[in-house]
PDBQT receptor file of N, H, CA, C and O in Angstrom, charges set to zero:
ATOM      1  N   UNK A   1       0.854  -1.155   0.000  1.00  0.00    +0.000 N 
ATOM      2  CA  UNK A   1       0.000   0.000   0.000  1.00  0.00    +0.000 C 
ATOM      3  C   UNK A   1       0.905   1.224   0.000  1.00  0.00    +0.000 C 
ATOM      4  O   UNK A   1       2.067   1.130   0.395  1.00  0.00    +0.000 OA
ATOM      5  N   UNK A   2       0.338   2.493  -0.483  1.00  0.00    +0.000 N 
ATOM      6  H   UNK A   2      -0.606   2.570  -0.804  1.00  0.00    +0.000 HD
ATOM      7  CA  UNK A   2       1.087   3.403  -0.707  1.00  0.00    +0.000 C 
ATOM      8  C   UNK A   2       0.353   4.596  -0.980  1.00  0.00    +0.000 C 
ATOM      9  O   UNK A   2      -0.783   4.558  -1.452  1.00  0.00    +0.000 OA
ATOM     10  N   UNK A   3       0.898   5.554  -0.730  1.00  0.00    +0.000 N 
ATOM     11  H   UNK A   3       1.821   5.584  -0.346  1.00  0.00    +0.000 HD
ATOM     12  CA  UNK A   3       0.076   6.958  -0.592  1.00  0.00    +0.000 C 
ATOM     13  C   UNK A   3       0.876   8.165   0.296  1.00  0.00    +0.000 C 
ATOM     14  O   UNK A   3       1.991   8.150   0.818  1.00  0.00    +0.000 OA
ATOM     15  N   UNK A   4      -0.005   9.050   0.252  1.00  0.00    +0.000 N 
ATOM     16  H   UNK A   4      -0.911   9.062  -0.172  1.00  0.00    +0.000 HD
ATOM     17  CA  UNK A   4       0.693  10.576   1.132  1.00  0.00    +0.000 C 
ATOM     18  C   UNK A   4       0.680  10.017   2.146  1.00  0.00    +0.000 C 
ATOM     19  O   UNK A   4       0.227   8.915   2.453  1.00  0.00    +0.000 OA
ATOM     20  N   UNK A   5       1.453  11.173   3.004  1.00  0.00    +0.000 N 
ATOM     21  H   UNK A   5       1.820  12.068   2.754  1.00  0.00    +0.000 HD
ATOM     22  CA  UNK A   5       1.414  11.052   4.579  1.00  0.00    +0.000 C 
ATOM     23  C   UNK A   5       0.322  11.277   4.984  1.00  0.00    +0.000 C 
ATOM     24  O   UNK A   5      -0.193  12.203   4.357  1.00  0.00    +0.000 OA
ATOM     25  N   UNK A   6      -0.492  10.741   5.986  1.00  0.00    +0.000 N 
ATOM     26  H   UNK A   6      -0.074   9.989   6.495  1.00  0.00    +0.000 HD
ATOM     27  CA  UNK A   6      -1.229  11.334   7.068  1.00  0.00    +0.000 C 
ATOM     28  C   UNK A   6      -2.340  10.991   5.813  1.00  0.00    +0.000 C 
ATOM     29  O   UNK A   6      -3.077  11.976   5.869  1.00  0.00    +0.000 OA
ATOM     30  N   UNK A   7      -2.919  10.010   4.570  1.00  0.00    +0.000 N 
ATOM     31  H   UNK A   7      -2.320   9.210   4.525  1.00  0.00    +0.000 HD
ATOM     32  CA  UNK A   7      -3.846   9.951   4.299  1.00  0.00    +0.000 C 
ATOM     33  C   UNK A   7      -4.744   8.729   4.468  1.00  0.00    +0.000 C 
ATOM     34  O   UNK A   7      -5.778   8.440   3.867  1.00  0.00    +0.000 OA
ATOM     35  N   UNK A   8      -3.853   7.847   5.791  1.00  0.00    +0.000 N 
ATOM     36  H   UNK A   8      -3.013   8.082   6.279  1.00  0.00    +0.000 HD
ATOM     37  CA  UNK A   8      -5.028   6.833   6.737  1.00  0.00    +0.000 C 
ATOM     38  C   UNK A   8      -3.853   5.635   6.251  1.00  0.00    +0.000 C 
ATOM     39  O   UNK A   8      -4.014   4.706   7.042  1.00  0.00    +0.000 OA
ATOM     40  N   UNK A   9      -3.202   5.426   5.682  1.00  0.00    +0.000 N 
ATOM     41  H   UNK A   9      -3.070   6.181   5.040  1.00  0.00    +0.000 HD
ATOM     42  CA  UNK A   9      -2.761   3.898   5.279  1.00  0.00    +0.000 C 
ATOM     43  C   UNK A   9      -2.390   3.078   6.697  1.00  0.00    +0.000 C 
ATOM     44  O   UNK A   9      -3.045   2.064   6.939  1.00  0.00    +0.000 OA
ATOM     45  N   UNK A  10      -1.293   3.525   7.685  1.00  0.00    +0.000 N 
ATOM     46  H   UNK A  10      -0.761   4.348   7.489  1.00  0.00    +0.000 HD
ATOM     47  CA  UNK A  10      -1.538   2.760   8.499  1.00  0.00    +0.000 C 
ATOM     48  C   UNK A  10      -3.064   2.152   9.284  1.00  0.00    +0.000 C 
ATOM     49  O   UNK A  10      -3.324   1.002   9.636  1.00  0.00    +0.000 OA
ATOM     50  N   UNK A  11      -3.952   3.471   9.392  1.00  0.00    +0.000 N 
ATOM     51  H   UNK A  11      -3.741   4.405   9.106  1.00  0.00    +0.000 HD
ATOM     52  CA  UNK A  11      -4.809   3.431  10.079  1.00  0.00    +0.000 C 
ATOM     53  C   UNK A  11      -5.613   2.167   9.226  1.00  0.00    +0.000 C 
ATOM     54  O   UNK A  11      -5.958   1.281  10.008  1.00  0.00    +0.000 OA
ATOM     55  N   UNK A  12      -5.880   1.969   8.196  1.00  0.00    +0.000 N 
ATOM     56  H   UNK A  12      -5.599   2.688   7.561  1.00  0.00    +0.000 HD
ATOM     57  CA  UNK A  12      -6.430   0.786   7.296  1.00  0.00    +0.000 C 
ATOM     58  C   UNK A  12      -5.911  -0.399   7.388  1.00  0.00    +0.000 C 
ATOM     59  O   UNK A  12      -6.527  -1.465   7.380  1.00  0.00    +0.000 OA
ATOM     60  N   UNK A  13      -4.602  -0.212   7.488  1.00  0.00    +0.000 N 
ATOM     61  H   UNK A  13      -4.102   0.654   7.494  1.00  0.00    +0.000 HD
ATOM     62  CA  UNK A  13      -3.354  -1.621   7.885  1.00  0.00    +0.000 C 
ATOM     63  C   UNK A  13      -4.054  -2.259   9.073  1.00  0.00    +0.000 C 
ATOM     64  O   UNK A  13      -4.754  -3.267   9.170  1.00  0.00    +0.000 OA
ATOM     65  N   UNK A  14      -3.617  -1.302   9.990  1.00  0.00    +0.000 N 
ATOM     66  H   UNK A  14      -3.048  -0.484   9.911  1.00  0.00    +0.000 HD
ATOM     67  CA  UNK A  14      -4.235  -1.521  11.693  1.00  0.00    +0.000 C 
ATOM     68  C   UNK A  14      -5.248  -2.560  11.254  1.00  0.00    +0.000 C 
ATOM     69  O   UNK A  14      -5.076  -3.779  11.233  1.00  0.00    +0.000 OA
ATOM     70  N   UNK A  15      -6.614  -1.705  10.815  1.00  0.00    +0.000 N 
ATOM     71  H   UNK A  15      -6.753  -0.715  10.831  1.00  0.00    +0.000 HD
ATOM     72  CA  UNK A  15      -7.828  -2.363  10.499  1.00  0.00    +0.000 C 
ATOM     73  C   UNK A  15      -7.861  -3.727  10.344  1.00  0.00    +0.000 C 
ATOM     74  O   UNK A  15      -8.204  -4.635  11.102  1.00  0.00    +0.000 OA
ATOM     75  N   UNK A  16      -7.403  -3.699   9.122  1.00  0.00    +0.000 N 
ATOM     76  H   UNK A  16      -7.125  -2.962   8.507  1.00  0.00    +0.000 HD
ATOM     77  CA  UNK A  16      -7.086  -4.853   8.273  1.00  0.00    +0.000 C 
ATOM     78  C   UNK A  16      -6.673  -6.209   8.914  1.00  0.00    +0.000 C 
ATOM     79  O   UNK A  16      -7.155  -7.339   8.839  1.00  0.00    +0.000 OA
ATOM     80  N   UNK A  17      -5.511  -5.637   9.631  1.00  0.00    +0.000 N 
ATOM     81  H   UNK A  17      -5.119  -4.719   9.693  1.00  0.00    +0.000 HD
ATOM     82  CA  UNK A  17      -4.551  -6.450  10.398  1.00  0.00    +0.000 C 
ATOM     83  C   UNK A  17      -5.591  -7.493  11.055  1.00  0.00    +0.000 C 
ATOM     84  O   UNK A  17      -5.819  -8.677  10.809  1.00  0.00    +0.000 OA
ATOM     85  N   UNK A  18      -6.248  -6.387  12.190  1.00  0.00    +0.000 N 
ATOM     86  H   UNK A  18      -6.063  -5.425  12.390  1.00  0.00    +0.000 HD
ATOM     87  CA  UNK A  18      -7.177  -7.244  13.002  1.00  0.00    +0.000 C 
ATOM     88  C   UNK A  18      -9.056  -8.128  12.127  1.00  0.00    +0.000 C 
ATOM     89  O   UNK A  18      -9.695  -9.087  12.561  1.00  0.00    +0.000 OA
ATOM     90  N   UNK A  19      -9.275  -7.456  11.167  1.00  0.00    +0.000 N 
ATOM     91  H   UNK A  19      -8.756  -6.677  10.816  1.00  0.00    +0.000 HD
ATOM     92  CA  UNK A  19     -10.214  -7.730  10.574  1.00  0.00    +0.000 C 
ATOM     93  C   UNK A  19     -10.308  -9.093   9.436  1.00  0.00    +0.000 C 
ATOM     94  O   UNK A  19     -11.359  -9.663   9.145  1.00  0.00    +0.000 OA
ATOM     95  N   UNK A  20      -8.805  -9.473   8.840  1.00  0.00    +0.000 N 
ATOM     96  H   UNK A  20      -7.951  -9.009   9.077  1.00  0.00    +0.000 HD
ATOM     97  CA  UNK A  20      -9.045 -10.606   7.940  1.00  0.00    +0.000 C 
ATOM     98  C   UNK A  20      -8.509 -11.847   8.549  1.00  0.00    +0.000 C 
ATOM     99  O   UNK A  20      -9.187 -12.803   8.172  1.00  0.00    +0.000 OA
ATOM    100  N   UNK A  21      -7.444 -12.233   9.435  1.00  0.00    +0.000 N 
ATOM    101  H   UNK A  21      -6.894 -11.457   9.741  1.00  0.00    +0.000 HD
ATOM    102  CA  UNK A  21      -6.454 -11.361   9.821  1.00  0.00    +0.000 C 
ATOM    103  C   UNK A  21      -5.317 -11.139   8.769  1.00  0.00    +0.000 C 
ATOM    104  O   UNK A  21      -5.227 -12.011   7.905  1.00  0.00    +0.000 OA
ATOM    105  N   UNK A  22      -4.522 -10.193   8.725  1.00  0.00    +0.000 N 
ATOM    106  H   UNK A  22      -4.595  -9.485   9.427  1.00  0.00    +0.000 HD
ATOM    107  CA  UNK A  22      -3.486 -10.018   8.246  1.00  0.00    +0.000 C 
ATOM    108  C   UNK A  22      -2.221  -9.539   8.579  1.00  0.00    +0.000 C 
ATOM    109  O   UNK A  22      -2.291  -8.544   9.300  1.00  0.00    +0.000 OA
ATOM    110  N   UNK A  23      -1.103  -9.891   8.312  1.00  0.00    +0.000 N 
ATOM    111  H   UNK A  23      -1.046 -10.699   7.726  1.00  0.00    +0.000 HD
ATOM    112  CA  UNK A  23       0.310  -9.577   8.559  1.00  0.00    +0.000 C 
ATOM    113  C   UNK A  23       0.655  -7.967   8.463  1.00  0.00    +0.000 C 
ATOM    114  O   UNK A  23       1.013  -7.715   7.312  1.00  0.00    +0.000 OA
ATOM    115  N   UNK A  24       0.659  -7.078   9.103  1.00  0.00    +0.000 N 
ATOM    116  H   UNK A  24       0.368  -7.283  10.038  1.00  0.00    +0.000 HD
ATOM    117  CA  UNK A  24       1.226  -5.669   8.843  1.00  0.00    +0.000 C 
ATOM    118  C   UNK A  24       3.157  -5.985   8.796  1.00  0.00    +0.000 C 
ATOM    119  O   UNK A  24       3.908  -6.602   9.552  1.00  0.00    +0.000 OA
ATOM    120  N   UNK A  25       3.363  -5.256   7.597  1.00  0.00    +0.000 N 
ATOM    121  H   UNK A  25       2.753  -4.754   6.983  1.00  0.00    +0.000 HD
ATOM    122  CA  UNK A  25       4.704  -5.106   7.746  1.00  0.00    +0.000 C 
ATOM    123  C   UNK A  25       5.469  -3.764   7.664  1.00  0.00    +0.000 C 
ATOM    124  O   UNK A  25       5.583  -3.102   6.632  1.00  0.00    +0.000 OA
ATOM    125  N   UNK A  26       6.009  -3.424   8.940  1.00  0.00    +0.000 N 
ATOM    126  H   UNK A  26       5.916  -3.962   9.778  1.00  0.00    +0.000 HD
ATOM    127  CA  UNK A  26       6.511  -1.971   8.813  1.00  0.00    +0.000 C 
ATOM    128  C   UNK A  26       7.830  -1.862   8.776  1.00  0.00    +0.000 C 
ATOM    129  O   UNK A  26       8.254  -2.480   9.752  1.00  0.00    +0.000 OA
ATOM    130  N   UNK A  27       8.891  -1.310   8.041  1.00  0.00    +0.000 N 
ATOM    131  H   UNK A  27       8.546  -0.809   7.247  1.00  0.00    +0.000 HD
ATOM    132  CA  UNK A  27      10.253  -1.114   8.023  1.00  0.00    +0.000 C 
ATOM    133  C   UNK A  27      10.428  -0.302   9.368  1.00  0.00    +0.000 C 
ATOM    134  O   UNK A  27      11.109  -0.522  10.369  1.00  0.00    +0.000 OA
ATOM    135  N   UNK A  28       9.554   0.728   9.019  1.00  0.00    +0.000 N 
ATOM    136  H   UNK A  28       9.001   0.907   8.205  1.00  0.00    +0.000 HD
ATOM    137  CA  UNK A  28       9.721   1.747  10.586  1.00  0.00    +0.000 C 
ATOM    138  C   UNK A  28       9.751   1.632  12.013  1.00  0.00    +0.000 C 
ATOM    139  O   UNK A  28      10.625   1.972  12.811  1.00  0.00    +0.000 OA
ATOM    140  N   UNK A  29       8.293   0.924  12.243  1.00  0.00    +0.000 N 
ATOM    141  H   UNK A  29       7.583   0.648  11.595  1.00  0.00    +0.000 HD
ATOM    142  CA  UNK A  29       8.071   0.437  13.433  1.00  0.00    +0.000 C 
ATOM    143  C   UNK A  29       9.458  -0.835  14.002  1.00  0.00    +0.000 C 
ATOM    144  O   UNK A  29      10.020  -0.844  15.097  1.00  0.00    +0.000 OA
ATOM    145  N   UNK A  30       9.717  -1.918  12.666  1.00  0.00    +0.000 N 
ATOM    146  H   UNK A  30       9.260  -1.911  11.776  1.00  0.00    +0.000 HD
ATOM    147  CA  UNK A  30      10.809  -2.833  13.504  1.00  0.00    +0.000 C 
ATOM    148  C   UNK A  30      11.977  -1.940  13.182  1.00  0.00    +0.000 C 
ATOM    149  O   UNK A  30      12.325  -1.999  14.362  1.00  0.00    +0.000 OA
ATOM    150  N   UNK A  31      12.609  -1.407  12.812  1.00  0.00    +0.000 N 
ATOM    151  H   UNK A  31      12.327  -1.360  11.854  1.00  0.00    +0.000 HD
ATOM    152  CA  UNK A  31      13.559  -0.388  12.998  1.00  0.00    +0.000 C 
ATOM    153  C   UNK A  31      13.674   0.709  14.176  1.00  0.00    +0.000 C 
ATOM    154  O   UNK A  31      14.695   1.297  14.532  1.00  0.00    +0.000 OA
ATOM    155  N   UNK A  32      12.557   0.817  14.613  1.00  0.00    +0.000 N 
ATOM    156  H   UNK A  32      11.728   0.339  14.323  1.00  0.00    +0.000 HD
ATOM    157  CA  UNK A  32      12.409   1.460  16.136  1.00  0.00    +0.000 C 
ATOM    158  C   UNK A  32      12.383   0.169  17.059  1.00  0.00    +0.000 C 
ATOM    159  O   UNK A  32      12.719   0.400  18.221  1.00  0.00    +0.000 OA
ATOM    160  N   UNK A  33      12.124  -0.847  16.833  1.00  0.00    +0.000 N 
ATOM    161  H   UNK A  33      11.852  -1.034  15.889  1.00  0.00    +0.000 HD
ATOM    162  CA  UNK A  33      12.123  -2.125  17.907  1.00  0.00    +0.000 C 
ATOM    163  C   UNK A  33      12.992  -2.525  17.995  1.00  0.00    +0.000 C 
ATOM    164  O   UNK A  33      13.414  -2.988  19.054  1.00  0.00    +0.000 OA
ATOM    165  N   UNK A  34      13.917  -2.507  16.400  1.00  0.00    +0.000 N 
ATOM    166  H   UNK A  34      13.574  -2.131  15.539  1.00  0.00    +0.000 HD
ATOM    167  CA  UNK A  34      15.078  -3.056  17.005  1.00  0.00    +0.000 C 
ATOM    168  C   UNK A  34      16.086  -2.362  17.414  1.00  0.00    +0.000 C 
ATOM    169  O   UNK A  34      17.171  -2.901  17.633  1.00  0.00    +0.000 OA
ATOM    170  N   UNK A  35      15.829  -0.736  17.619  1.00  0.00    +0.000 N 
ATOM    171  H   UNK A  35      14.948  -0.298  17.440  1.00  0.00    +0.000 HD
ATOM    172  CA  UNK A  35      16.909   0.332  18.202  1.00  0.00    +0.000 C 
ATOM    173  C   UNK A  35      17.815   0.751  16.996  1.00  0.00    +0.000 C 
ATOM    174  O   UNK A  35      18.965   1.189  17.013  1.00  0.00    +0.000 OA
ATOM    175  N   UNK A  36      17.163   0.551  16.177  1.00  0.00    +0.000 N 
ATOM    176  H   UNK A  36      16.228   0.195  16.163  1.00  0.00    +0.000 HD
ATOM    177  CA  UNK A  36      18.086   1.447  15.128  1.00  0.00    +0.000 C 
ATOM    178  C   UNK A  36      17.097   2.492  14.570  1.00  0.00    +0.000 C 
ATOM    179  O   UNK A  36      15.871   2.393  14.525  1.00  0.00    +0.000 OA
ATOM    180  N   UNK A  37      18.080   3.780  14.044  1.00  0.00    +0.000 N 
ATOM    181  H   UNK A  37      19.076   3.860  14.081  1.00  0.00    +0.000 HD
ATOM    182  CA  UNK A  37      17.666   4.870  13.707  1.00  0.00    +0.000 C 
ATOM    183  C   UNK A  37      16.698   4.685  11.722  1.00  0.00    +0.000 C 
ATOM    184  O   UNK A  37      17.253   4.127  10.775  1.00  0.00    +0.000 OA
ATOM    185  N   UNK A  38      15.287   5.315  11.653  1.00  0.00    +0.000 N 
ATOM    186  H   UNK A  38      14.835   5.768  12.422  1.00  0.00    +0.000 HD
ATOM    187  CA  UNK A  38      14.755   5.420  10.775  1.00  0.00    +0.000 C 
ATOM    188  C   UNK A  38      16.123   5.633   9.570  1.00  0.00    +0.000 C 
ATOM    189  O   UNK A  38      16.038   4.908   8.579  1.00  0.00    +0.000 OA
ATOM    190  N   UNK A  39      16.989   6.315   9.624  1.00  0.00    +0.000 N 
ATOM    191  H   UNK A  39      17.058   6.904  10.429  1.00  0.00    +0.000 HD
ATOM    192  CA  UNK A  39      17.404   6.858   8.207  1.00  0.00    +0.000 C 
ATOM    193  C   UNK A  39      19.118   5.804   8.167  1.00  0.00    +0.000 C 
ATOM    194  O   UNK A  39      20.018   5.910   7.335  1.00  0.00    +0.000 OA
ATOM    195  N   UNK A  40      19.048   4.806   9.453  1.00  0.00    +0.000 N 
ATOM    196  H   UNK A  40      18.317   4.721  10.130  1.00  0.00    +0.000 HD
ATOM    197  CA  UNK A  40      20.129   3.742   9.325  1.00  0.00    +0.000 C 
ATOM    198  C   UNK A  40      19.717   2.533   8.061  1.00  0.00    +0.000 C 
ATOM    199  O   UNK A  40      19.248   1.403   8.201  1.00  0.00    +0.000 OA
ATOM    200  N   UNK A  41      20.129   3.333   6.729  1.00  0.00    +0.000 N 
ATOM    201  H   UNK A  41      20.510   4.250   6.616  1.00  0.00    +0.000 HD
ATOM    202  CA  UNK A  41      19.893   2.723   5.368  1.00  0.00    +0.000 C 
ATOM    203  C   UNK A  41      20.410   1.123   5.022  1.00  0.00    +0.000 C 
ATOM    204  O   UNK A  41      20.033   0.259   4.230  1.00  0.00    +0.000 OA
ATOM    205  N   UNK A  42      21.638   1.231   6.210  1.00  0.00    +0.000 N 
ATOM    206  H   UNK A  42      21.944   1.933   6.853  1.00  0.00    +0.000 HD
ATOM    207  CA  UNK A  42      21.800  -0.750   6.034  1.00  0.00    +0.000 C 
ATOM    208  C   UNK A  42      21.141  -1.384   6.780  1.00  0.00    +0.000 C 
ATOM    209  O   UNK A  42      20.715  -2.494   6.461  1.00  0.00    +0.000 OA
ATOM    210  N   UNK A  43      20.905  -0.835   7.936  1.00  0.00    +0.000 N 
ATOM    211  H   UNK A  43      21.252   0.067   8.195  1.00  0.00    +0.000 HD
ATOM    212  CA  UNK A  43      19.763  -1.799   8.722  1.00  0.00    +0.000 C 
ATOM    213  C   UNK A  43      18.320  -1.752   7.916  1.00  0.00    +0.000 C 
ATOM    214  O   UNK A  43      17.675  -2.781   7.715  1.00  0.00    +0.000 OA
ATOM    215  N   UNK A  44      17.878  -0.430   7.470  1.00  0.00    +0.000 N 
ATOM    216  H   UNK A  44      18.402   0.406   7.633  1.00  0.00    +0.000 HD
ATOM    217  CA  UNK A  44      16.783  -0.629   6.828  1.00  0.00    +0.000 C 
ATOM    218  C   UNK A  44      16.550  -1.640   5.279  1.00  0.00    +0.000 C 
ATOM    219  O   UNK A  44      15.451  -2.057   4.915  1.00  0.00    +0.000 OA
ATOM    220  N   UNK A  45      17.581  -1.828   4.698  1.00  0.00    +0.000 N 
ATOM    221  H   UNK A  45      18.475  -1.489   4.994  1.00  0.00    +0.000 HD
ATOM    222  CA  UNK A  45      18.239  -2.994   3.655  1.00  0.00    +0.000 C 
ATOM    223  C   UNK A  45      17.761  -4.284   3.909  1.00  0.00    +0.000 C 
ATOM    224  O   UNK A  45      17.011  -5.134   3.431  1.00  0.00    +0.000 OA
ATOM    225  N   UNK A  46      18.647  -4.041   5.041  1.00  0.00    +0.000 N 
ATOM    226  H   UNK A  46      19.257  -3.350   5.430  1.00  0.00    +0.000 HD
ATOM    227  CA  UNK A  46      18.486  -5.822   5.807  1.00  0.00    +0.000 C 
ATOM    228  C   UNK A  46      16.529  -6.180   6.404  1.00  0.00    +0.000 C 
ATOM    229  O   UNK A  46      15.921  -7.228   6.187  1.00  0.00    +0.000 OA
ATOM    230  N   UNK A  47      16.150  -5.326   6.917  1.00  0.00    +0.000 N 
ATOM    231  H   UNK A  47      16.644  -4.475   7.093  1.00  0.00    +0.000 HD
ATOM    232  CA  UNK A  47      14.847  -5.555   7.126  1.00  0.00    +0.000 C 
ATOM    233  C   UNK A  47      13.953  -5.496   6.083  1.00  0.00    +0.000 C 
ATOM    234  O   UNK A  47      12.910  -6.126   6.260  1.00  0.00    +0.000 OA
ATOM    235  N   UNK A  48      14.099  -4.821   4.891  1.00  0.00    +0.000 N 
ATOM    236  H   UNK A  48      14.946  -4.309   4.747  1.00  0.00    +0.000 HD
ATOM    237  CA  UNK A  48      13.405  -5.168   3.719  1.00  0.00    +0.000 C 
ATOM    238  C   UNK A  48      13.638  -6.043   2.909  1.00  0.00    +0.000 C 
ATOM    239  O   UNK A  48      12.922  -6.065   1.908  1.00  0.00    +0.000 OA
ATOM    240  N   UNK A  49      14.555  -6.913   3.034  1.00  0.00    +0.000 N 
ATOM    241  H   UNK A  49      15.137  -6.895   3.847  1.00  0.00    +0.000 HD
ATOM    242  CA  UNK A  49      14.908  -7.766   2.343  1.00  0.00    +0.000 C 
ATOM    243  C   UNK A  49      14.147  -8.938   3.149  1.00  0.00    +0.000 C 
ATOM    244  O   UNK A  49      13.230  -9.581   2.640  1.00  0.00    +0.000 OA
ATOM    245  N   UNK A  50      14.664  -9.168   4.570  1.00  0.00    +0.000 N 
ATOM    246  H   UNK A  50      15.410  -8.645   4.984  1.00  0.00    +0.000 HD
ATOM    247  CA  UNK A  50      13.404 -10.142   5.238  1.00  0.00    +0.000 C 
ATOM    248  C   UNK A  50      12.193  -9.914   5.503  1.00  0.00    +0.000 C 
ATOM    249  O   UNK A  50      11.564 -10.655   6.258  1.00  0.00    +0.000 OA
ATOM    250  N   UNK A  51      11.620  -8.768   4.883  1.00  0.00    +0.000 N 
ATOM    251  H   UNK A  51      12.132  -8.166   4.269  1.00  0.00    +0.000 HD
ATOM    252  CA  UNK A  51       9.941  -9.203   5.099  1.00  0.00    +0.000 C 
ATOM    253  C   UNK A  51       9.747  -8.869   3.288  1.00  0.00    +0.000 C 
ATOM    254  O   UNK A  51       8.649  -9.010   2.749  1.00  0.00    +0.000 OA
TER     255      UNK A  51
């Protein structure tokens, strides 16, 4: 999914998530879980490559 900022996509994910069920996958959110910084471009590499 894809779109502007702030025009609901997570908020639909969320939804979704709990409603079919379905897998949400966020680069952002596990990049904050796993303590690395949003704009750390090799960690973010490595996590898009496994999901």
């Amino acid at each position: 999914m894809c779109g502007l900022p702030g025009a609901g996509k997570t908020t639909l994910a969320m939804r979704l998530e709990r409603e079919i069920p379905a897998m949400r996958m966020c680069p952002d959110e596990r990049l904050a879980n796993e303590g690395f910084s949003r704009f750390d471009e090799e960690a973010r590499a490595r996590i898009e490559r496994r999901q």
